[in-house]
Backbone bond lengths (Angstrom), bond angles and torsions (degrees), N, CA, C in turn:
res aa  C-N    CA-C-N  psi(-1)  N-CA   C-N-CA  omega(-1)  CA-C   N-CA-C  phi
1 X - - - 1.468 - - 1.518 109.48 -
2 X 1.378 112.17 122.77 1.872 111.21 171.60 1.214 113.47 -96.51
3 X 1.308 112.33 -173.47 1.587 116.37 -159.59 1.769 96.98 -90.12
4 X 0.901 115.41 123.04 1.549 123.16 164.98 1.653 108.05 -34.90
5 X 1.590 101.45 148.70 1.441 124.27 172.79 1.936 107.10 -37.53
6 X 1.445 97.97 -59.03 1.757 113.94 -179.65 1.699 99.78 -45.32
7 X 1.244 133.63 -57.73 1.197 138.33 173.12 1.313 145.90 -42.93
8 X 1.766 87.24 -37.99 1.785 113.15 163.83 1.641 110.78 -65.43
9 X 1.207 94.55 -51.06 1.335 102.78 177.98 1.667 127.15 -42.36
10 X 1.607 93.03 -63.17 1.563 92.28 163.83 1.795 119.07 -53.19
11 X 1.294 94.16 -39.27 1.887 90.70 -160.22 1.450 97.34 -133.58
12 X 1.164 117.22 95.33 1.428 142.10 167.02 1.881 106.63 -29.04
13 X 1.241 100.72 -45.11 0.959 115.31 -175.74 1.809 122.50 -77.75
14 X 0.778 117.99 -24.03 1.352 142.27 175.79 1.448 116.97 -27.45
15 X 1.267 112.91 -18.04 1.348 137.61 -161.67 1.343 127.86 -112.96
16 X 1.613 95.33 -48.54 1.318 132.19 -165.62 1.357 122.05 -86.27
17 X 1.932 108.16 87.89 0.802 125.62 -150.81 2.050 118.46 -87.08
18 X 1.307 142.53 102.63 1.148 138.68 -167.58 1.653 113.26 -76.87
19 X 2.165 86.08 124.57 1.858 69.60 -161.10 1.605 104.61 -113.93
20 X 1.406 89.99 119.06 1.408 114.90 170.46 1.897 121.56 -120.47
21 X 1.117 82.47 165.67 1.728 95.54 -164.40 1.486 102.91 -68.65
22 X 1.307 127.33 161.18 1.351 122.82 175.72 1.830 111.04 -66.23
23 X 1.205 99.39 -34.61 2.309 97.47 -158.66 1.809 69.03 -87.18
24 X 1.332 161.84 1.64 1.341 149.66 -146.46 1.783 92.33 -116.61
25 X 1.406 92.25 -58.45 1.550 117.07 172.08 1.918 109.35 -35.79
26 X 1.171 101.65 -69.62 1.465 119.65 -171.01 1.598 111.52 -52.23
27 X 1.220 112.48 -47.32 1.679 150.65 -160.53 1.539 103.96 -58.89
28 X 1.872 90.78 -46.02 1.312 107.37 -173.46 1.806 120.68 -81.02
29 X 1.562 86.42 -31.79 1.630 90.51 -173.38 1.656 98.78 -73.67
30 X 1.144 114.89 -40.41 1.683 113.45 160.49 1.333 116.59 -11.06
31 X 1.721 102.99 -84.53 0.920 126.79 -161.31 1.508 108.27 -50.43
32 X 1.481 124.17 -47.12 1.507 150.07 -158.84 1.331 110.02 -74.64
33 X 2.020 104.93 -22.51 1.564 99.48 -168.75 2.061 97.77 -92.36
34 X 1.562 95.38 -35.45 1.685 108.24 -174.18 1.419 106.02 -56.76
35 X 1.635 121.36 -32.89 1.677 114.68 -177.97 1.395 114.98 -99.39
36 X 1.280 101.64 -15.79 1.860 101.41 157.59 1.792 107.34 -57.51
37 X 1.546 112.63 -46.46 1.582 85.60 -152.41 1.426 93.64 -109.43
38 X 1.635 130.69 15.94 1.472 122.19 145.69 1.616 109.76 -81.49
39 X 1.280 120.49 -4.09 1.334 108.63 168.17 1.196 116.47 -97.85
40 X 1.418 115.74 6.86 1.731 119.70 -173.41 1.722 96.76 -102.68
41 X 1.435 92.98 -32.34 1.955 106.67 -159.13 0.984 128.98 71.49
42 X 1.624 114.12 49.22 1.521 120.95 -179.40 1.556 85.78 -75.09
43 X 1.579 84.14 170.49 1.597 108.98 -174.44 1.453 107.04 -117.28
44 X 1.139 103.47 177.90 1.605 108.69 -159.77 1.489 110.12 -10.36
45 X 1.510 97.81 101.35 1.634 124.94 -164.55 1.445 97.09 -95.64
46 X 1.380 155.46 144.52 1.166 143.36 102.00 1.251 129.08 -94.38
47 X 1.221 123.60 -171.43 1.963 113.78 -176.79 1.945 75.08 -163.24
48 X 1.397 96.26 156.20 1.566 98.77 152.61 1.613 93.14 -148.34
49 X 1.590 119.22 -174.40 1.051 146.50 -167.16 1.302 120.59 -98.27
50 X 1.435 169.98 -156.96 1.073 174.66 45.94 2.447 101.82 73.18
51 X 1.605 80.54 65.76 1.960 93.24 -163.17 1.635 81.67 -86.80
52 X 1.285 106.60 150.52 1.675 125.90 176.81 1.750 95.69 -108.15
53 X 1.103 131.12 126.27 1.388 150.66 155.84 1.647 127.33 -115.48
54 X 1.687 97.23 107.11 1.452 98.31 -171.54 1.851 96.60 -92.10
55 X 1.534 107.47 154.09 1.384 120.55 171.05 1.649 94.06 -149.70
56 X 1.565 85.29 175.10 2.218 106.27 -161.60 2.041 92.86 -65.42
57 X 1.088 126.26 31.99 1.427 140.10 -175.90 1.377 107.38 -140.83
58 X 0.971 110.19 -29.23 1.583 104.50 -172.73 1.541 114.19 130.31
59 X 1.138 115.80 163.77 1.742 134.02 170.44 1.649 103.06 -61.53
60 X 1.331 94.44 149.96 1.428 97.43 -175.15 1.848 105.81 -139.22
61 X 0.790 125.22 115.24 1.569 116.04 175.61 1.256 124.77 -85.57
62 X 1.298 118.48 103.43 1.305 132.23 -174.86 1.691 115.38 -84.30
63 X 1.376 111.22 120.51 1.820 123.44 -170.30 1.779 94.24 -59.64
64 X 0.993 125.59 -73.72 1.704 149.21 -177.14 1.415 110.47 -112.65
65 X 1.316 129.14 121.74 1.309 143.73 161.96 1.742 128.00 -113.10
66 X 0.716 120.54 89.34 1.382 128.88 -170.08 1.788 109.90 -112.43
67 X 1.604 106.74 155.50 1.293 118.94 -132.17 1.859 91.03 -154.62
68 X 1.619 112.46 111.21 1.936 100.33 165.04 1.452 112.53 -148.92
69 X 0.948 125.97 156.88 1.545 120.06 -175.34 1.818 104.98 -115.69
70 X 1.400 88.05 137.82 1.468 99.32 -179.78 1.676 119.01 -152.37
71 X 1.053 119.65 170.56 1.581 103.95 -146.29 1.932 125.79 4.36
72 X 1.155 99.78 63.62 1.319 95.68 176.43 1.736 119.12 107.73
73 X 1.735 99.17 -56.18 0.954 122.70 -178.12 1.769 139.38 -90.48
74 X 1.105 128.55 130.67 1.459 136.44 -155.75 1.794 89.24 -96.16
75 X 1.621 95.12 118.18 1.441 119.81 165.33 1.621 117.68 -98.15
76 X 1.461 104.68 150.26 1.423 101.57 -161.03 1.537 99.90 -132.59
77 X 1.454 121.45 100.44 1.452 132.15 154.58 1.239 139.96 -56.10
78 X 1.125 142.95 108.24 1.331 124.95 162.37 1.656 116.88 -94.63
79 X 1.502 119.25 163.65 1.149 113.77 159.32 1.312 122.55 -151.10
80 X 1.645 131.49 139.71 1.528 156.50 152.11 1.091 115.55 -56.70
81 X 1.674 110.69 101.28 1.569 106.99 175.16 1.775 92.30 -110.61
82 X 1.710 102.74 110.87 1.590 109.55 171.15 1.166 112.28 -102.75
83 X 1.699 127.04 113.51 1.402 122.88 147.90 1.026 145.82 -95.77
84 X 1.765 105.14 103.20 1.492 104.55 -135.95 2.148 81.99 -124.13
85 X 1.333 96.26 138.38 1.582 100.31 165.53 2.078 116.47 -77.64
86 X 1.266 92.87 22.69 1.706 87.97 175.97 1.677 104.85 -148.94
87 X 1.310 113.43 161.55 1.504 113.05 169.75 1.761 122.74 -57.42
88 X 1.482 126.86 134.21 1.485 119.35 -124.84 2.025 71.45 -102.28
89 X 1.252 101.93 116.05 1.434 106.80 171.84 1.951 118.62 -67.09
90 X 1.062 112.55 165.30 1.693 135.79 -149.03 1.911 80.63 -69.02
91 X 1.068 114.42 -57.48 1.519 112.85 -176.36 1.479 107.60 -41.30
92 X 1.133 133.59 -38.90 1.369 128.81 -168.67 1.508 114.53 -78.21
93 X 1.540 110.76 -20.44 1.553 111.29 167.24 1.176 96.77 -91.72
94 X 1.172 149.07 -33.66 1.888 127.25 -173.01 1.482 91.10 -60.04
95 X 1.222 138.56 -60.54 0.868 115.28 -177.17 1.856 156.74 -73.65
96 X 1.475 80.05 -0.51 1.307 93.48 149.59 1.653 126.45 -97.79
97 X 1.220 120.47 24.74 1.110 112.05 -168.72 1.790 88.46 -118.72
98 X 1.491 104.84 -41.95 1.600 102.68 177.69 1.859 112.41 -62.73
99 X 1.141 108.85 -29.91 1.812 124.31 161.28 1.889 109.44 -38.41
100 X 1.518 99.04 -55.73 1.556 115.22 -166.30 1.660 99.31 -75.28
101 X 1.115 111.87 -32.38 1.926 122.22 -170.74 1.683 85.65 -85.46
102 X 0.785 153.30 -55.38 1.525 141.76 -179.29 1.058 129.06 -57.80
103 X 1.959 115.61 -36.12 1.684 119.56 177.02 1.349 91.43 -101.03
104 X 1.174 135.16 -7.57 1.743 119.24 168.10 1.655 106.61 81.26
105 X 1.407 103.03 36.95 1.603 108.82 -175.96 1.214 120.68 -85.81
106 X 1.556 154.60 143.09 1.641 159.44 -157.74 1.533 93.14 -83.51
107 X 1.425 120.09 -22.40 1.539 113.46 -174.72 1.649 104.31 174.87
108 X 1.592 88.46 162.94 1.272 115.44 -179.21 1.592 131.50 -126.31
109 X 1.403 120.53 146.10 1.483 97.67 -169.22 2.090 92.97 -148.23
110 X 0.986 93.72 144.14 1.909 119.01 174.74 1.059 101.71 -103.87
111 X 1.430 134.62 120.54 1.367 141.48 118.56 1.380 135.58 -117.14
112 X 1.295 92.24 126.44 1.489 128.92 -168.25 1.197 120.25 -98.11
113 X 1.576 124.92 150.71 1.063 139.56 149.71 1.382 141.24 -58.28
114 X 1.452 95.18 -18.21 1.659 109.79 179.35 1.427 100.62 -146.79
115 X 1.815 117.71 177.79 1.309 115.95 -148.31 1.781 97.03 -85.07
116 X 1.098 120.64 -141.53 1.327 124.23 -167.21 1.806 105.27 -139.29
117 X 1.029 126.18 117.20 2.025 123.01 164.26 1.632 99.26 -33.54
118 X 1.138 101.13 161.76 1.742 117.15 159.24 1.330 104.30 -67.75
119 X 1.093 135.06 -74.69 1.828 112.21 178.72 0.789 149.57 -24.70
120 X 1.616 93.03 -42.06 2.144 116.03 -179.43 1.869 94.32 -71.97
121 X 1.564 123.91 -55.24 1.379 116.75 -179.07 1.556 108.57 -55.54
122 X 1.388 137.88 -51.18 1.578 142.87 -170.79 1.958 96.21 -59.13
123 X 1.534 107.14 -45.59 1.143 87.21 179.62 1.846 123.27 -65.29
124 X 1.253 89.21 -74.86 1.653 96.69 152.87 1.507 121.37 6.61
125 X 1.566 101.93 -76.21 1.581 112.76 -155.53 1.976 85.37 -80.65
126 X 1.217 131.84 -1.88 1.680 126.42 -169.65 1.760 94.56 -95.43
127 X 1.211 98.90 -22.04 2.019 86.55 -169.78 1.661 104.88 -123.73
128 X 1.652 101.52 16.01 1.671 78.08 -179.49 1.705 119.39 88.50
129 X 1.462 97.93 27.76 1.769 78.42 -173.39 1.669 95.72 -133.06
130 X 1.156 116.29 141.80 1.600 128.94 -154.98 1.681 77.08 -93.31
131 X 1.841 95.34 151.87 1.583 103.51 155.60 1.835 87.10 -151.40
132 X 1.309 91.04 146.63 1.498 131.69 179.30 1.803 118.64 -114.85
133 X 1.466 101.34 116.76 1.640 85.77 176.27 1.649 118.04 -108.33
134 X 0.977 152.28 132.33 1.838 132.65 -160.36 1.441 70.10 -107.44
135 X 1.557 92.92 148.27 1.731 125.41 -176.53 1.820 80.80 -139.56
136 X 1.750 78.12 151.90 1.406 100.39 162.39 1.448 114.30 -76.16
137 X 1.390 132.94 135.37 1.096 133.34 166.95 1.738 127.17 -40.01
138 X 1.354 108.86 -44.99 1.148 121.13 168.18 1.590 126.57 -50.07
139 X 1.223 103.06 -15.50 1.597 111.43 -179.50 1.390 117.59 -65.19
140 X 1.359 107.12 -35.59 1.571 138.23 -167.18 1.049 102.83 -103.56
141 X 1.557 136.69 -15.11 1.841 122.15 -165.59 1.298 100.19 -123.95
142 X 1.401 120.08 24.09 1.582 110.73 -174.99 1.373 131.64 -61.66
143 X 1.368 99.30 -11.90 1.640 109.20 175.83 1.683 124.86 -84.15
144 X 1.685 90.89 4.05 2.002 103.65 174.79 1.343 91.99 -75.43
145 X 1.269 141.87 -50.24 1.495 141.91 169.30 1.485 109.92 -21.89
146 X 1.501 132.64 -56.99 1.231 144.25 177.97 1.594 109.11 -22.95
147 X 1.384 132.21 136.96 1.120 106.31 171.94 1.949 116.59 -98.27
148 X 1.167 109.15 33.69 1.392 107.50 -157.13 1.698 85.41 -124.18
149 X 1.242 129.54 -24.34 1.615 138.15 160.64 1.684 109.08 -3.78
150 X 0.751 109.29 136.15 1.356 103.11 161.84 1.857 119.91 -97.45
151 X 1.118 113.70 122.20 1.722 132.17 -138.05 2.079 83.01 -66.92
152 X 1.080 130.86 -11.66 1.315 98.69 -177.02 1.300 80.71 -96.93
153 X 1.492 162.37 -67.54 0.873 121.86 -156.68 1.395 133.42 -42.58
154 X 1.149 124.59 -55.56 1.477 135.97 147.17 1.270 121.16 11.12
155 X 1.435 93.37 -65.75 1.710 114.88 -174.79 1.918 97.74 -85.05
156 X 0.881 126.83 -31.93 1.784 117.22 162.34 1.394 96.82 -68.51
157 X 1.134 175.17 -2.84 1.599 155.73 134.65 1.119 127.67 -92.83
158 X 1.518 119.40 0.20 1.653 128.30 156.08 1.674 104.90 -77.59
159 X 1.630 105.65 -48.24 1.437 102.23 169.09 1.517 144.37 -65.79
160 X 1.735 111.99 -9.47 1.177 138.91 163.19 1.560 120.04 -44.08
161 X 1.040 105.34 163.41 1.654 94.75 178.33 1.591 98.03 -85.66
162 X 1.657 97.62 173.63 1.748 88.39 -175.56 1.590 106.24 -81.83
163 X 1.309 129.49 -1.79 1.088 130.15 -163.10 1.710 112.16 -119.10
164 X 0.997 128.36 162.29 1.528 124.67 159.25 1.435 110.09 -143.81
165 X 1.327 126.79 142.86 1.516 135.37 168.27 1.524 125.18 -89.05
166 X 0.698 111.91 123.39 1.242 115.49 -155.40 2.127 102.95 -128.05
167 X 1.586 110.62 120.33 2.013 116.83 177.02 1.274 86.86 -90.26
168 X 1.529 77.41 126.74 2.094 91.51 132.58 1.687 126.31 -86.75
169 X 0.923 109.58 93.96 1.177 100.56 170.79 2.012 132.28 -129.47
170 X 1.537 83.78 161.31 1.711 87.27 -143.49 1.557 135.95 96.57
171 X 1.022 111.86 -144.99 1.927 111.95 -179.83 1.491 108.07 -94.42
172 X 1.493 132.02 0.15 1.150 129.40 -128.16 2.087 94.08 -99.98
173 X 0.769 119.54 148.82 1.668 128.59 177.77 1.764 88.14 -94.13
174 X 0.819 147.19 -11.09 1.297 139.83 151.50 1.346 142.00 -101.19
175 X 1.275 125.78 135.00 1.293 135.31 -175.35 1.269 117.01 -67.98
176 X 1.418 124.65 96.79 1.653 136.38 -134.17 1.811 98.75 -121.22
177 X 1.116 114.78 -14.75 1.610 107.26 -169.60 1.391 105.10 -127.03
178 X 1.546 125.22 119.31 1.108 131.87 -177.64 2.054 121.20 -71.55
179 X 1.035 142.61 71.40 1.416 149.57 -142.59 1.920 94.73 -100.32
180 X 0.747 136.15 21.66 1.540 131.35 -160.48 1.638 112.54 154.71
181 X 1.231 108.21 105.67 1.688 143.28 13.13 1.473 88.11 -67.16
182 X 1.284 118.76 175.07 1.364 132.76 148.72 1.152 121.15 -83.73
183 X 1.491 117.50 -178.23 1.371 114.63 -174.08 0.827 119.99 -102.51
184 X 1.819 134.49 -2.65 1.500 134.40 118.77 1.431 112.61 -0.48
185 X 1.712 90.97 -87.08 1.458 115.99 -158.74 1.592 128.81 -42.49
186 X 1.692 86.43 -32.38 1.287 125.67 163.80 1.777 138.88 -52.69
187 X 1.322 75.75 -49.31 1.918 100.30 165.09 1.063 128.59 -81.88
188 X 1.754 120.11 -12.80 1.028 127.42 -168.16 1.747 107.35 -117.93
189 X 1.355 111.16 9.18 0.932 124.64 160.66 1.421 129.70 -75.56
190 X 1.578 88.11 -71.69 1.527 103.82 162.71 1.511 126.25 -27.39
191 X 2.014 91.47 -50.09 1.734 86.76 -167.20 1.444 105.19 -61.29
192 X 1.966 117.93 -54.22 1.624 101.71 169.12 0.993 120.16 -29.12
193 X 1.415 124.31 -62.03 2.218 109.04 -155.99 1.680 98.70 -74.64
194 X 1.588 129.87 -7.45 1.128 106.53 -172.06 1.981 100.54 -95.39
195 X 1.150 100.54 -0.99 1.786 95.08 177.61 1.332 90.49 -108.14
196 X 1.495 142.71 -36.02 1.632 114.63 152.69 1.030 121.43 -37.44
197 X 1.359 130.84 -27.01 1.490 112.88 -150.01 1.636 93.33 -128.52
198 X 1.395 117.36 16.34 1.388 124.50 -177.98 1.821 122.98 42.64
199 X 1.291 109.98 26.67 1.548 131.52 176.03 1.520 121.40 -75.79
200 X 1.498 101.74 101.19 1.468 111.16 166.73 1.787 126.99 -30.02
201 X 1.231 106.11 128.33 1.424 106.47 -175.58 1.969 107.68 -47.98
202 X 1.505 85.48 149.26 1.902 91.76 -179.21 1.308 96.04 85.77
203 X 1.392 131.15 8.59 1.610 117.97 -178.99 1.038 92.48 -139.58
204 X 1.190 134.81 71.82 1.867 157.47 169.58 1.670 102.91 -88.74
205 X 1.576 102.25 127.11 1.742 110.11 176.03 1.504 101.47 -53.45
């Protein structure tokens, strides 16, 4: 089932599926969860990979498991990396939420390949559970194509990762908060292409 006409509308994106490989897919949400929380500065951070967790229900296979302590206390993440060629319907968060009520986890998080239905976000945003969609970069930089661009910008979105992460958060049918690259990653870009490109400060691609 895809996201209704009403849905497109809100979120252009809704549809618009980024196509990456599955071990590419995984690799990435890795990568996306480790520079989220060195850019936050959680403390004693771990993450693991494809972790098996048995409870009085059964084993559960967890995609991303991540682990940080803060006031005192050790918080416990899980995460759903779905690569799905359609918008990830409302059923796929109930069930990650009954997943999170069984291992007794502080939170939960979806990331997807494609956008999310209105149900799956209403549910979502009702219990606390983050969803993330990775877009191709290119979706957003189409105007480096232009030939009138100015070439360092250019060269800041060739140098980009190929991917970006992108929250929904709030009521919104769109993926409104940029989480990956960070804005580190971001700044430290710039400064390279602007000493490649010998560019006075305040004149960032």
């Amino acid at each position: 089932m895809t996201a209704n006409v009403t849905e497109v509308g809100l979120n252009p994106y809704s549809e618009l599926v980024s196509r990456i490989s599955p071990m590419e897919f995984e690799i990435f949400c890795f990568d996306v969860i480790k520079a989220y929380a060195e850019a936050d500065g959680l403390k004693n951070f771990s993450i693991v990979h494809d972790k098996k967790i048995k409870t009085h229900d059964g084993e559960y296979q967890i995609d991303i498991y991540a682990e940080f302590t803060a006031v005192l206390v050790t918080f416990k993440i899980i995460f759903e990396c779905k690569r799905y060629s359609r918008s990830v319907e409302r059923e796929k968060i109930v069930i990650l939420a009954d997943k999170i009520r069984s291992l007794g986890i502080n939170k939960g998080v979806l990331i997807s390949t494609s956008g999310f239905q209105s149900g799956a976000i209403e549910y979502a945003k009702a219990h606390g559970i983050g969803l993330l969609q990775i877009i191709d970069k290119h979706i957003f930089t189409i105007r480096a194509s232009i030939s009138y661009e100015r070439p360092e910008h250019v060269e800041f979105i060739r140098q980009s990762p190929p991917y970006f992460a992108y929250q929904y958060s709030g009521i919104h049918h769109f993926p409104n908060k940029k989480i990956y690259p960070t804005i580190y990653m971001d700044t430290k870009l710039k400064e390279k292409i602007m000493m490649q490109y010998q560019l006075p400060k305040g004149n960032q691609p």
